[in-house]
VMD Tcl script that draws the C-alpha trace (Angstrom):
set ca {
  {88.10 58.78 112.09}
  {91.16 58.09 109.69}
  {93.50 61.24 108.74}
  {92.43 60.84 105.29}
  {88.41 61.78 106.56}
  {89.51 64.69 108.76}
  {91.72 66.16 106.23}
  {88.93 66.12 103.86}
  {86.34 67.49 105.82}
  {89.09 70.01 107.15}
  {89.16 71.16 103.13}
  {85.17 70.83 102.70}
  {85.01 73.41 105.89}
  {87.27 75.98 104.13}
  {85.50 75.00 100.20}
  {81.98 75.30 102.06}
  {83.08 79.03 104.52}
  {84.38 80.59 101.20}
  {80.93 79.93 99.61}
  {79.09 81.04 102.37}
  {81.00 83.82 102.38}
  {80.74 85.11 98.74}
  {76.56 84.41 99.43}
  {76.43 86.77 102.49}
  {78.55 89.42 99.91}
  {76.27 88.84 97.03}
  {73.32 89.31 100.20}
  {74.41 92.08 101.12}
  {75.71 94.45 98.64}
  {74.46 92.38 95.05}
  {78.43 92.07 94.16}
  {80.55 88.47 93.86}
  {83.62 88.46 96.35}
  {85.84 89.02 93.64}
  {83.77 92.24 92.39}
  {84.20 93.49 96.20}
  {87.66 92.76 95.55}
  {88.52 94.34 92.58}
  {86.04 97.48 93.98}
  {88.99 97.48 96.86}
  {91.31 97.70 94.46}
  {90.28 100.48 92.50}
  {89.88 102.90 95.69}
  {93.70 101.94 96.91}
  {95.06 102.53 93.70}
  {95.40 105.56 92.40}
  {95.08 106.61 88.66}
  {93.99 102.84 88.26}
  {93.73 101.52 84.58}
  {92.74 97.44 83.70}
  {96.61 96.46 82.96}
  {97.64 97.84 86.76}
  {94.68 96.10 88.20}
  {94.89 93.24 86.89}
  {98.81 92.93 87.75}
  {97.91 94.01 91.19}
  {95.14 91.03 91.34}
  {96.97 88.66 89.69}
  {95.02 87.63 87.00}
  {94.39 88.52 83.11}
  {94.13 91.86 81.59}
  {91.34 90.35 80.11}
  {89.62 89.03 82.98}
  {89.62 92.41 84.72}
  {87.69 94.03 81.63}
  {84.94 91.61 82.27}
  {84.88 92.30 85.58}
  {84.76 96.17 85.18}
  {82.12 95.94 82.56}
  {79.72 93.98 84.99}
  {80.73 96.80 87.65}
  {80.46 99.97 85.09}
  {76.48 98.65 84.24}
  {75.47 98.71 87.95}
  {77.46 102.15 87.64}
  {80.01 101.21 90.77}
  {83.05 102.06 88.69}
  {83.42 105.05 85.71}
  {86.07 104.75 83.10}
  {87.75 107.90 81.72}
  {90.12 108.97 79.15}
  {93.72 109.58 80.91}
  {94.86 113.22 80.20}
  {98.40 112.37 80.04}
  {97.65 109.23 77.58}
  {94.37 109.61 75.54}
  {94.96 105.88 74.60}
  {94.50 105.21 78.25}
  {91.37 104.48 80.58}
  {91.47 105.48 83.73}
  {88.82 103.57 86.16}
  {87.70 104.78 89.45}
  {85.22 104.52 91.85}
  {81.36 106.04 91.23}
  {79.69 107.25 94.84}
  {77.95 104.32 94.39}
  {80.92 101.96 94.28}
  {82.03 103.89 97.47}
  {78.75 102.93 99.35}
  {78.98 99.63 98.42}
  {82.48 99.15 99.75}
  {81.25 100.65 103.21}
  {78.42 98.38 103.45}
  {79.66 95.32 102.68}
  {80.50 92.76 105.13}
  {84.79 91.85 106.40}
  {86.23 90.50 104.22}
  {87.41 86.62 104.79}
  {90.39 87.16 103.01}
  {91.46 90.16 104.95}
  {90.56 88.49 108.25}
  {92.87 85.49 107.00}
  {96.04 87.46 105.95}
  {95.98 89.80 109.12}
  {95.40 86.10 111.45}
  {98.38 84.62 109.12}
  {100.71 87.28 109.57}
  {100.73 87.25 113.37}
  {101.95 83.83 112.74}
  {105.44 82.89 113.33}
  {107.72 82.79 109.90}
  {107.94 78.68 110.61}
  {103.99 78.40 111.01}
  {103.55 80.14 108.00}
  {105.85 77.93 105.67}
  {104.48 75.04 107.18}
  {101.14 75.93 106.28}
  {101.92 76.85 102.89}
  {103.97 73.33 102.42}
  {101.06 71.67 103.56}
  {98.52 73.66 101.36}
  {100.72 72.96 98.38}
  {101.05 69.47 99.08}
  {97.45 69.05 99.31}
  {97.19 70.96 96.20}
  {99.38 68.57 94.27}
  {97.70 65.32 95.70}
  {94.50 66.79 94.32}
  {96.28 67.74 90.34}
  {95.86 71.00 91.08}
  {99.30 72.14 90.79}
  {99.30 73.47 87.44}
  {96.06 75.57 87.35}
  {96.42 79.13 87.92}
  {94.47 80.62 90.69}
  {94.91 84.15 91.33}
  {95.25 85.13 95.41}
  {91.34 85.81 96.31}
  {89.53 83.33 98.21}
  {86.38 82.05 95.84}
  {85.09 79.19 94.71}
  {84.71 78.82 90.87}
  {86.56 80.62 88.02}
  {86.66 84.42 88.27}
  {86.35 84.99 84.79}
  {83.10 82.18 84.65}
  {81.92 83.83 87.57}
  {81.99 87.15 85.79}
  {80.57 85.97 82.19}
  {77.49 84.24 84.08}
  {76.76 87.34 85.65}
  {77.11 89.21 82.35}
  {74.45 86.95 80.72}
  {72.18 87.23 83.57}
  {72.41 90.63 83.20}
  {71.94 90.77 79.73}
  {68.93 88.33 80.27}
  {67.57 90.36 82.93}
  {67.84 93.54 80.51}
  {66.05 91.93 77.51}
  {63.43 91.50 79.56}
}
mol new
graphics top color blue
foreach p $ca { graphics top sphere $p radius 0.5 }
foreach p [lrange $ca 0 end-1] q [lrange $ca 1 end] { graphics top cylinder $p $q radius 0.2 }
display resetview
């Protein structure tokens, strides 16, 4: 087998474990991987509001408000008025949310950064040479990709399950 093959499948191993991986999650506690995520975030953060979580995950203010919308109609997340700023929301978690948090599965990603970071400092910046490389030999340089393993486009990922939703609640 060439390097070209093994590379490839190398990359089809991590596409096909990160889809795997958001099934079991969907399995297990009806949420997307990057619902769990953004759940995670809104228990670390205090006083959370959509602007600070979506600078904390990297990704648009807009995107976020999707995302929280999906997770306020399966009432995992409640949005309130802040009593310092009335023009602010202020999102936390719902009991529910909490539950689901506990009984969802490790996350990849977490298992991944703690396994990366015991890695010496010249491991890791080969590793992320390499990944970039391979990035750039697939014209992938230029799209923006927040830091959460997934496959697909959050915010597609979150408007699907909006309209199946909405489907599901028209009957």
């Amino acid at each position: 087998m060439d390097r070209t093959h093994a590379t490839l499948m190398a990359l089809r191993r991590i596409l096909r474990v990160t889809e795997l991986h958001g099934r079991e999650v969907a399995r297990s506690v009806g949420l997307t991987p990057v619902q769990l995520r953004l759940l995670k975030f809104i228990c670390d953060i205090p006083c959370a509001n959509a602007k600070s979580l979506a600078s904390e995950m990297r990704v648009s203010q807009a995107t976020v408000t999707t995302l929280l919308d999906k997770l306020e109609c399966h009432q995992l997340v409640q949005r309130e008025i802040s009593p310092k700023d009335r023009r602010q929301k202020m999102i936390s978690l719902t009991a529910k949310g909490h539950t689901a948090l506990e009984n969802a599965p490790d996350p990849m990603q977490r298992r991944f950064s703690e396994r990366f970071d015991q890695l010496e400092s010249w491991e890791q910046g080969m590793l992320l040479a390499s990944v970039e490389r391979i990035a750039s030999l697939l014209d992938a340089e230029d799209i923006d990709a927040a830091p959460i393993l997934t496959t697909g486009s959050m915010i597609d990922e979150a408007y699907v399950d909006t309209l199946k939703s909405l489907r599901v609640d028209r009957g």
